[in-house]
N, C-alpha and C positions, 0 to 999 in steps of 0.2 A: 322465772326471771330472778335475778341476784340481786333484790333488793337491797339488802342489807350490803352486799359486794358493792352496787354502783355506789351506796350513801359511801362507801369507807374511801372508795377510789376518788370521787369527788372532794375529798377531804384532803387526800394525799395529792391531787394535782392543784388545789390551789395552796396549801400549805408549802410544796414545792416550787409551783412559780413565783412567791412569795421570797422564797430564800435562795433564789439560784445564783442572784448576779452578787455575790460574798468577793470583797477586797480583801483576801489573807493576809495581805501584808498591814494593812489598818485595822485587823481583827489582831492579829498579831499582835498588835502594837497596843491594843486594848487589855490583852490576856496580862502581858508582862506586867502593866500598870496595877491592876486587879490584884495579883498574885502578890506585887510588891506592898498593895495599902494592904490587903488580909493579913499579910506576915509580919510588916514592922514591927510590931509591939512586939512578934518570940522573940526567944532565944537567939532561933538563927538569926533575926531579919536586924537584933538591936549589935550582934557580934560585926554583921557586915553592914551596918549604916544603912538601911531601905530607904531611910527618912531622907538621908543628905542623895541617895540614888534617884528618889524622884523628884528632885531640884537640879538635878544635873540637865543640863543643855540635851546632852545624846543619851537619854535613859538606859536603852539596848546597847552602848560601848561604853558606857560606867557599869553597866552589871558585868556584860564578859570580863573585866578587866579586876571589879575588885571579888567576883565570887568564884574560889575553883571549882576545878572540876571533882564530881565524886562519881566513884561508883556503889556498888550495895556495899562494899567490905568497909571502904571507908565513910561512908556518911552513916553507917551503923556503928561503929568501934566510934566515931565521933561525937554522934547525935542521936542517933534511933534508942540507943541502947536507953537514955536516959528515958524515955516513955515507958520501957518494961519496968523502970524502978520506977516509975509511980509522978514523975514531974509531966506538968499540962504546959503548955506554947512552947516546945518545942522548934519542929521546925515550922509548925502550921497550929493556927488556934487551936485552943482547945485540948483532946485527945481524938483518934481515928472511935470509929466503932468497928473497924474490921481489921483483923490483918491478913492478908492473901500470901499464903503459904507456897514459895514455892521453892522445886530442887534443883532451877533452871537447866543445863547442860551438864558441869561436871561438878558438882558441889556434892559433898557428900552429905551434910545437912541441909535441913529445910531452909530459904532465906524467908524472913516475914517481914515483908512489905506494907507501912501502913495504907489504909482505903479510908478514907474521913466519908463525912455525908459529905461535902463538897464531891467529892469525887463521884460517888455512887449519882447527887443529879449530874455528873458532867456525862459521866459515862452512859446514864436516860438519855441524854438529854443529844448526844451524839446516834444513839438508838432509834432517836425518833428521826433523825435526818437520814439513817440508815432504809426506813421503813419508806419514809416521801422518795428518797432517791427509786422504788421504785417503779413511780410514774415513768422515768423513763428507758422501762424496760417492753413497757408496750403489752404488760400482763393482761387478762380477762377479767372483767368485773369478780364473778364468781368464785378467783382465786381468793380475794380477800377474804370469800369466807371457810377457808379452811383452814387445816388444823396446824399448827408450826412444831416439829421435832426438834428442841433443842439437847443434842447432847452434850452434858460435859462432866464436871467434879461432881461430886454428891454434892449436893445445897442442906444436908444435917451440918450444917456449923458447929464450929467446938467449942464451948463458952470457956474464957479464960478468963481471969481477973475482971474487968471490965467491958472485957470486947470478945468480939467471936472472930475466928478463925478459921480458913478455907480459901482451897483455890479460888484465884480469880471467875472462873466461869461457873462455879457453884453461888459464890457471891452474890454475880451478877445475876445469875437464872432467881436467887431468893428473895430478891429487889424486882421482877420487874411490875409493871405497874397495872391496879387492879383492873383494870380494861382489858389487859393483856390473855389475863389465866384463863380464859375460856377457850382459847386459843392455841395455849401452851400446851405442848405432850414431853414428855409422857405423865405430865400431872405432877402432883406433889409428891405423896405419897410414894412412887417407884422413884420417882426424882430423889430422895432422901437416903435411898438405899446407897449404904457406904460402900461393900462390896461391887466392883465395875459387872461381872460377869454374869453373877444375880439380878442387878439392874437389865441386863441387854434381856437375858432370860422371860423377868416380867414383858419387856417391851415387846420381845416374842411373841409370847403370848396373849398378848391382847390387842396386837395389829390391826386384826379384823374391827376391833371396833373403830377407829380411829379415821378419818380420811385427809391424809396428810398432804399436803399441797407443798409445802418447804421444808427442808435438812438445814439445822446448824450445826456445824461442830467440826473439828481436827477431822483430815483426811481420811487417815488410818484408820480411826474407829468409829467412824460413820460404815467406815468400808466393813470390820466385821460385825458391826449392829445389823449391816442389810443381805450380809451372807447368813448373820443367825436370824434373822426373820424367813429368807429363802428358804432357808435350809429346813427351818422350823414347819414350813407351811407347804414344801417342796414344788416349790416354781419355778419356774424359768428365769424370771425377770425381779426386781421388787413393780415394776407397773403393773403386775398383775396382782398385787394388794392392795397399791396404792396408784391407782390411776392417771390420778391428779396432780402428780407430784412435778413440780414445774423449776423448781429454784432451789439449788443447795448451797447455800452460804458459808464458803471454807474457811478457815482461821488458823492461827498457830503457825502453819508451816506454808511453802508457797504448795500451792497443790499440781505443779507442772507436772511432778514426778508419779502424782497418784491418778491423772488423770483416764486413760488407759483401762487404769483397773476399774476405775469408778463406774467408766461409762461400759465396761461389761455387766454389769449387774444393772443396769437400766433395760430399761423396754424401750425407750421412746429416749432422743435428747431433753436436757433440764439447762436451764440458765443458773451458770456458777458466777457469783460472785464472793470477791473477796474481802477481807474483813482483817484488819489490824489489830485484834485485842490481843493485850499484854498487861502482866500483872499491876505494872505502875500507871494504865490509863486507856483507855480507847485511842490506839495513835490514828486510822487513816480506814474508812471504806471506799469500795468501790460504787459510783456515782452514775454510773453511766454505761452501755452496752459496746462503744464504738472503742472499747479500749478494758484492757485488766489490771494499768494501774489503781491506786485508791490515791483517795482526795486526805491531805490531811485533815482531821479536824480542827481544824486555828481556830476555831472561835468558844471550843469547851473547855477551859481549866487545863491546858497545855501549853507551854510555850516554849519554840524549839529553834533549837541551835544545830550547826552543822560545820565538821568537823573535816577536812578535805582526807580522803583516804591514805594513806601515805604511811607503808608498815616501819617509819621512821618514827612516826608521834606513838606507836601500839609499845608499851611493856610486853614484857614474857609472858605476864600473866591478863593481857588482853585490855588491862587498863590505857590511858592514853597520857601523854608526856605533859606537864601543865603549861607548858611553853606550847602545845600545838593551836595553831589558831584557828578560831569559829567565825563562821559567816552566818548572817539573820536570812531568812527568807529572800529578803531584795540584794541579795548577791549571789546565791548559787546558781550554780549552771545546768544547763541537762548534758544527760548522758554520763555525768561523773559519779564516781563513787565519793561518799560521804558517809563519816558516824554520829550518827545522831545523839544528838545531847536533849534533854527536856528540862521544866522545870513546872512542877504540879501543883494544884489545889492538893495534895495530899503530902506535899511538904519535903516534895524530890526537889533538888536545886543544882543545875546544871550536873545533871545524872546520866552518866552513860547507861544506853539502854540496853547496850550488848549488838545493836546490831548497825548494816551499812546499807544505804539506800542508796537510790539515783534518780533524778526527777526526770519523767519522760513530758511534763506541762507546768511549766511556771507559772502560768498568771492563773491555772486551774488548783497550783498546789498538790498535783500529783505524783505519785512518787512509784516506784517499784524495792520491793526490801531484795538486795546483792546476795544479803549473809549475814556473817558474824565476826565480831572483831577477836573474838577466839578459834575461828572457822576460816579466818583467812589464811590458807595454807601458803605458808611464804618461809618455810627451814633451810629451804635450798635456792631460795630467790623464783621459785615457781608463780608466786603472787596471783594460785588462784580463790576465787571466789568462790561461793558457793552457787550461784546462779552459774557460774562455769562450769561446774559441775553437772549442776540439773540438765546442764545442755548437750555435756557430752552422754551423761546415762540416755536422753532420748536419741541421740543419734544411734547409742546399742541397741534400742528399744527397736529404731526404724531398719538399721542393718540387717538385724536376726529376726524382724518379725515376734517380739517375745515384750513380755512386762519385766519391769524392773522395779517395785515400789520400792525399795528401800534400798539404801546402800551405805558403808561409812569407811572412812580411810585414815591414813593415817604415814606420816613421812618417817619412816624408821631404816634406824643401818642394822643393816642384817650381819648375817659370819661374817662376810669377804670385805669387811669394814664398810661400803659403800652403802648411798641412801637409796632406796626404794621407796616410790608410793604402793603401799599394800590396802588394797582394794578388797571389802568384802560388799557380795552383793546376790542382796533380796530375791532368786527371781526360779523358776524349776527350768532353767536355756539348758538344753541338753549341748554345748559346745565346749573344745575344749580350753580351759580354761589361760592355756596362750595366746591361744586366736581371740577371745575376748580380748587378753589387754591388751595385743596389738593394735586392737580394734579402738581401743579405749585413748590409749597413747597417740593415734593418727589425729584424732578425732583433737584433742589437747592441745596436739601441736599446730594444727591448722584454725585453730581458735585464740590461739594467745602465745603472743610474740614469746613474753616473757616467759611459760614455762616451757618453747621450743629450744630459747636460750638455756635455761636450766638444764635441760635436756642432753646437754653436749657438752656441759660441764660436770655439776657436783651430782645433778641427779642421775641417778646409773640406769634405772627403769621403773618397770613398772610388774605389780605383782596381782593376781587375781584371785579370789577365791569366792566361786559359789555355793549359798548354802539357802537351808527350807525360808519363806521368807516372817515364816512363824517365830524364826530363833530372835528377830530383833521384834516382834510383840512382848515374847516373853522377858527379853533384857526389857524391856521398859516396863513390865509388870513386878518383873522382880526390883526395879528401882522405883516402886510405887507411881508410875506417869500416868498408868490408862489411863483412858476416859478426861485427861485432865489437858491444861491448856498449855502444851509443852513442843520443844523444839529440838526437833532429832539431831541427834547426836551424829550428825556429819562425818563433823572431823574430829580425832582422838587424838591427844599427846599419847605418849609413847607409851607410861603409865597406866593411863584409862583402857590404853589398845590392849593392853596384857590380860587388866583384866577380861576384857572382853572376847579375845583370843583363849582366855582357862576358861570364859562361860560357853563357849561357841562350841568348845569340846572335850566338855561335861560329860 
């Protein structure tokens, strides 16, 4: 009997019943308040009045009104930059103790993101509602007492001046809390290994001991963590090393596109759920089995704005127009696309976060993430999304009978002047590569008005090309992302497409 299983399960259903019936929008409303007395006294909170903001009547439309928008470019050349030379209350008390390194999509250097202690308990502290949420998954006592695989960045942080430095998911795995690590795999020690491929290798290796019950980590590389354990141990399934394995908790990317492949390399089905993290914060898990949006987190050291989709408010370079206007929780709609804006215990202030949602539950706070506001392909008025996307790759996926994990595009005029979408994609479909994009282009048009309009006008067609679906591991090895908490490179500007077209064929 699972003793210890039922004490933990027991713990996680009343902790759960405890915190289910959550008013977002009055949690909400709490965060902003918080966020505004922690920061009065910096820099930022004394430039834009926090004091005279929390005496205003409408607290939430005195903030959208007197604070702009930033994204990483500008609120670092503004303000971040000042913590690297050595100045404290910046935009948030104190200084960070972390900064989460990342090279997002198309940036050719690292961005560094401050992570304060505020931040690291928000992101606990979201963790633990992560863990209660899954009371209502209907798991077995016994699960609780297994083992949890979390992959991600190396957790060997880099000490710099005063703080250490590293991806968000290394961060986070170096913080979690001492109850946790008995728990945790692959352990410290392999955990710290910097090299991604050495890591998987260890974890290879010592599968057998292990009996794992949960997966966390990015699609992709859960995916070849458990072909190099297969492969390593030469089985059929990973359930035949790991039995138990019940629940893989996806992140980074949406994993519509990986799904397919994931569930070939299982023996048995797992309960996936999905997971929000992102370098500026834990934005949103999923809560619940009768659905795969995630519930935002409103009540930990975020507080978030939304931005109605509309590639009229987007810059060229993905940023948003200061004039475009935000709506608080108690106004958006579902079903619509929105870009989300935040504003953090780690001293983000109305921050684009790069990407665009849609709420599928308002008064649950659930959301589904569209895309990317760099990702919304719209050169030719085609205004597709990235979940547009993912929907037509499964429709190839169902046509041909085949996998597609990977794919990315990009709106370029070729010789004959005219635009094309040039399509490359992940997958061994022995067909030929016309009858794909025909396939692919039907698929577009009977999905979205707007790029069948595009269709007959500026855009001319559509282009294909299939290749091994290793070449885009390796582009993201050679752009240092394994293992890390990153969002694939969808869609290319023309620039990025080049290089990627000289690395394709290398």
């Amino acid at each position: 009997m699972a003793i210890l299983g039922n004490i933990i399960k027991g713990i996680i259903n009343l902790t759960g019943t405890l915190s289910t019936d959550v008013n977002h929008q009055e949690a909400q409303e709490k965060v902003l308040k918080n966020l505004l007395e922690s920061a009065k006294e910096t820099q930022f909170g004394k430039k834009y009045e926090f004091e005279k903001i929390l005496t205003s009547e409408n607290i939430k439309k005195e903030f959208a009104t007197k604070i702009p928008y930033f994204d990483y470019n500008s609120l670092n050349k503004k303000w971040w930059y000042k913590i690297h030379e050595g100045e404290e209350n910046v935009t948030w008390k104190g200084n960070p103790s972390y900064f989460a390194l990342s090279s997002g999509t198309t940036g050719k250097t690292s961005k560094r993101i401050p992570v304060t202690d505020d931040m690291i308990s928000a992101i606990r502290s979201s963790g633990i509602k992560q863990v209660t949420a899954l009371n209502n998954f209907d798991l077995p006592a016994d699960f609780f007492e297994k083992d949890i695989m979390m992959l991600g960045s190396s957790t060997d942080l880099q000490e710099k001046d005063d703080h250490l430095e590293g991806e968000i998911s290394g961060i986070s795995a170096s913080n979690i809390p001492f109850w946790f690590k008995g728990y945790y795999k692959p352990g410290e020690e392999i955990a710290k290994i910097e090299d991604w491929d050495e890591r998987v290798q260890h974890i290879a290796e010592n599968a057998t001991n292990w009996d794992i019950g949960a997966l966390s980590g990015i699609p992709a590389w859960i995916e070849l963590m458990l072909q190099k354990v297969i492969e390593y141990h030469q089985l059929e399934n990973i359930h035949e090393i790991w039995p138990n394995l019940k629940v893989y908790t996806s992140g980074g990317v949406a994993f519509g596109p990986y799904e397919k492949s994931f569930n070939a390399l299982l023996g048995k089905p797992v309960i996936v759920i999905d997971t929000y993290l992102a370098s500026e914060g834990y934005i949103a898990t999923q809560t619940r089995p009768e659905t795969d949006a995630m519930q935002l987190n409103t009540e930990n050291g975020i507080y978030f704005e939304f931005v109605p989709m509309n590639p009229d408010y987007i810059n060229e370079d993905g940023s948003i127009h200061q004039d475009a206007p935000s709506l608080t929780l108690a106004e958006v709609e579902k079903n619509k696309d929105y870009i989300l804006i935040i504003s953090t215990v780690s001293g983000a202030w109305r921050y684009l976060i790069g990407d665009t949602i849609e709420f599928t539950d308002i008064e649950r706070a659930e959301i589904k993430i569209t895309g990317r506001t760099k990702f919304f392909l719209n050169t030719v008025g085609s205004q597709l999304s990235v979940n547009k996307m993912d929907d037509a790759i499964k429709s190839l996926e169902e046509k041909f009978d085949t996998l597609i994990p990977e794919y990315t595009i990009c709106a370029k005029r070729f010789e004959d002047g005219e635009f094309y979408h040039s399509w490359y994609l992940g997958t061994d479909l022995k067909k030929d590569e016309k009858e794909i994009a025909d396939a692919l282009d039907s698929s577009l048009k009977e999905a979205n008005k707007n790029y069948k309009v595009a269709r007959s006008k500026a855009l001319k067609g559509v282009k294909v090309k299939v290749i091994a679906t290793d070449k885009f591991y390796d582009w993201n090895d050679k752009n240092k992302k394994k293992g890390g908490q990153v969002k694939m490179e969808r869609v290319m500007n023309e620039e990025k497409f080049a290089e990627w077209e000289s690395f394709v064929n290398e």
